[in-house]
C-alpha positions in Angstrom: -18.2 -8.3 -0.7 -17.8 -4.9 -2.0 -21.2 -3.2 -2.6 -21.7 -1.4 -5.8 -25.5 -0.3 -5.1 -26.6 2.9 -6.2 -23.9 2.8 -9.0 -24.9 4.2 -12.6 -21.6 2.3 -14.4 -21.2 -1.3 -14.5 -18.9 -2.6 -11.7 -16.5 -4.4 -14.4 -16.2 -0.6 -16.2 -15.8 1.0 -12.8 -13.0 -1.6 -11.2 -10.9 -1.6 -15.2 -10.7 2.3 -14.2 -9.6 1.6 -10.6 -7.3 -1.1 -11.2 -5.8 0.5 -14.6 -5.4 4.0 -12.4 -3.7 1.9 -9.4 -1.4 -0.3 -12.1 0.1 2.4 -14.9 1.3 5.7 -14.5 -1.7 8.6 -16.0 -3.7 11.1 -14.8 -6.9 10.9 -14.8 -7.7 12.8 -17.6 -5.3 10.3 -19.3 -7.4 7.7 -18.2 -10.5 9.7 -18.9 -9.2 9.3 -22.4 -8.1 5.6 -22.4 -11.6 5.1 -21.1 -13.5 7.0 -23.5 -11.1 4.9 -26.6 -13.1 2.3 -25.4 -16.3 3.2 -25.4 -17.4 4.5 -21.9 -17.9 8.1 -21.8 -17.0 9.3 -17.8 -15.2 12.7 -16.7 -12.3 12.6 -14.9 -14.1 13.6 -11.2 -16.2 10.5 -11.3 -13.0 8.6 -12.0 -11.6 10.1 -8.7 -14.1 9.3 -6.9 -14.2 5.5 -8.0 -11.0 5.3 -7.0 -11.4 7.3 -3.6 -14.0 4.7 -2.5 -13.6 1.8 -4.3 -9.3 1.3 -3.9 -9.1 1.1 0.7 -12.6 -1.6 0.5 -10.4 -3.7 -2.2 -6.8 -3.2 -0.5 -8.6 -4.3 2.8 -9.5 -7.8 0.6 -5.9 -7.6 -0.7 -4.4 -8.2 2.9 -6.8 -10.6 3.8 -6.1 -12.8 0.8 -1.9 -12.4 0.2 -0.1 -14.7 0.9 1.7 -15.3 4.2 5.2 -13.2 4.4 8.7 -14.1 5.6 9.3 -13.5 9.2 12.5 -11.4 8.1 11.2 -7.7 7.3 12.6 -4.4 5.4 11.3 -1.3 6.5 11.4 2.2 5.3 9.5 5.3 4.7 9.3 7.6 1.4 7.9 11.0 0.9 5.1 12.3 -1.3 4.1 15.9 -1.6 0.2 16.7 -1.1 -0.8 20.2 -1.4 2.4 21.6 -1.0 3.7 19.6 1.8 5.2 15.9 2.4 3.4 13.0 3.8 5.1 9.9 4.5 4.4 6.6 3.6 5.7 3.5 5.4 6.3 0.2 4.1 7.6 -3.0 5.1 8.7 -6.2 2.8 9.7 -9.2 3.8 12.9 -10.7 2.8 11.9 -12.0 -0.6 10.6 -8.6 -1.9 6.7 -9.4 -0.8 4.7 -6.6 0.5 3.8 -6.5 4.5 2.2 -3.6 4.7 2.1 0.2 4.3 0.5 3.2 5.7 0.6 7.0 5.0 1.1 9.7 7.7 1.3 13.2 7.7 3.9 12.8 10.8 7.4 10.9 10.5 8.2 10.3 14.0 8.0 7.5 16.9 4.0 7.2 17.3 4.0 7.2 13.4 6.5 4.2 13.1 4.7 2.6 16.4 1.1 2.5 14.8 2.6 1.3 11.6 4.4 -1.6 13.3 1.2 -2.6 15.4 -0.6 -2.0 11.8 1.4 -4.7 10.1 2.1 -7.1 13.0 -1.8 -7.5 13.4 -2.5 -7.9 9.5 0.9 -10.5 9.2 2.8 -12.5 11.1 5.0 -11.3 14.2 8.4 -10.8 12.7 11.9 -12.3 14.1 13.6 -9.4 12.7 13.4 -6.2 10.8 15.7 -4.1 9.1 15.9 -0.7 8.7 18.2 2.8 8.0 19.8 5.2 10.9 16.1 7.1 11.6 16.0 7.0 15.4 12.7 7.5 15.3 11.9 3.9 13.9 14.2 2.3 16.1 12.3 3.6 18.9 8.8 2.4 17.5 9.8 -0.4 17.4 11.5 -0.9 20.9 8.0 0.2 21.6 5.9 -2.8 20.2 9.1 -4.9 22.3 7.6 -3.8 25.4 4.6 -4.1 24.3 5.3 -7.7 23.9 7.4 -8.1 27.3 4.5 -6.6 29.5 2.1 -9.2 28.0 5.0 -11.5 28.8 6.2 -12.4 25.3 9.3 -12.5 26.7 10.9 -15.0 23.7 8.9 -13.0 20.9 10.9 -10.3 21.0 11.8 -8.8 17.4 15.7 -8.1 16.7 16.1 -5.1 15.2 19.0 -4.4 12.5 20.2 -0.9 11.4 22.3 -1.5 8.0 21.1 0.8 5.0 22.6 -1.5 2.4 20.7 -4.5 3.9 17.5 -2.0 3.3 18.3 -1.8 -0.5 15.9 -4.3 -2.1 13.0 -1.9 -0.2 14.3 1.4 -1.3 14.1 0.0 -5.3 10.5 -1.2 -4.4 10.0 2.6 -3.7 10.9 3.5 -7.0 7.3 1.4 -8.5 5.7 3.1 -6.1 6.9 6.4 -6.7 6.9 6.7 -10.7 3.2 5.9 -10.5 2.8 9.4 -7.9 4.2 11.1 -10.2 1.4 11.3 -13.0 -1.0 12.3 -9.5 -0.6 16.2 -10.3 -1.7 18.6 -8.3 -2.8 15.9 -5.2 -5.2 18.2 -3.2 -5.7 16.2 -0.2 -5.0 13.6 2.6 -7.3 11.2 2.2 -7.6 11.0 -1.5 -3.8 10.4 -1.7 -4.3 7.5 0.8 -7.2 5.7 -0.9 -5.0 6.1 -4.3 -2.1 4.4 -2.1 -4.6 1.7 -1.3 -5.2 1.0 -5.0 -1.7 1.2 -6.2 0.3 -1.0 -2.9 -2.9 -3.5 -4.0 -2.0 -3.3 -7.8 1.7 -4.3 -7.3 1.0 -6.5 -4.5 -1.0 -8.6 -7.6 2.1 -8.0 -9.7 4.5 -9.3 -7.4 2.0 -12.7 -7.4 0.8 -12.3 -3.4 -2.6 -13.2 -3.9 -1.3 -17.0 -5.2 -2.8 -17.0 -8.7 -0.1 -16.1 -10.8 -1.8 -17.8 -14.2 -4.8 -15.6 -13.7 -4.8 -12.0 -15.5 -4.0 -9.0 -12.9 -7.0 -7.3 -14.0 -9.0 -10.8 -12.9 -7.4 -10.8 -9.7 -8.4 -7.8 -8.5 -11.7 -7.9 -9.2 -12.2 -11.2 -7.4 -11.1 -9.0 -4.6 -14.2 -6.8 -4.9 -16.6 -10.2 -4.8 
């Protein structure tokens, strides 16, 4: 259960902000706006710095609660500028469009792709097979969590691993989701903020694309059950 101590808002004003910041594509001085239309006078800082905290704590719920994924994955990276230069944030579906996982790096390279695979093997299911583009440098993380599982003797786990780009399509259009919302983040100033926001927003679509299980309840409901 998220604790919400200390806090000088009500926790139903202060998740609306998160969620509506992680779900539609403003600023947060549109949201400053959309939040003072409804009665609730906050600046656009302290709606920040709900989201900084408040989005990694839920998205850690989210990935406990989703739903169990296919065993067939899609993975790719996309960029996102912060501060003048790109970061790079991996993803992974599953066959029928669900989210795996994700994870934001400042490198693109083979330890990058190895700690996202061991990231979204031990939150999911190990995976028969994954597909993904021509980058070498996934290829090679992966082949890494393979030997992985061959020293521990796994020798019939082994994941295949398929390079087709147009088998990678239905992940690169997920991208797009992800991507129109960055867009309205102007001026991202740092790491760590753009990763909680990540948190928020992978969480947000996650409840969109009906992972948590409870499709007939609202979005907004859903994810604040996450916080307790």
């Amino acid at each position: 259960m998220i604790s919400f101590k200390g806090a000088h808002y009500a926790k139903d004003v202060m998740l609306y902000a998160v969620f509506f910041y992680g779900r539609y594509s403003v600023s947060y001085r549109d949201l400053e706006e959309i939040m003072e239309e409804r009665g609730v006078n906050v600046d656009h800082a302290t709606l920040n710095r709900w989201v900084v905290k408040y989005s990694p704590q839920i998205a850690e719920e989210a990935r406990k609660q989703k739903c169990k994924v296919g065993s067939s994955w899609r993975m790719d990276e996309t960029y996102i500028k912060v501060k003048g230069e790109w970061v790079y944030l991996y993803r992974a579906l599953d066959k029928q469009g669900k989210t795996v996982d994700f994870m934001l790096s400042k490198t693109r390279d083979e330890e990058a792709a190895t700690t996202f695979f061991e990231q979204a093997i031990g939150n999911n299911i190990l995976p028969e097979k994954v597909v993904m583009d021509k980058n070498g440098a996934n290829k090679a993380g992966l082949k890494n969590i393979n030997l992985y599982l061959f020293l521990a003797g796994c020798w019939l786990s082994f994941i295949d691993i398929l390079q087709v780009k147009y088998l990678d399509n239905i992940i690169e259009q997920d991208h797009r989701f992800i991507k129109r919302l960055t867009r309205a983040m102007m001026g991202i100033k740092a790491f760590y903020s753009t990763e909680a926001t990540l948190e928020g927003i992978e969480t947000a679509h996650m409840i969109r694309k009906g992972q948590l299980g409870q499709e007939s309840v609202p979005a907004f409901r859903q994810f604040m059950a996450l916080a307790g």
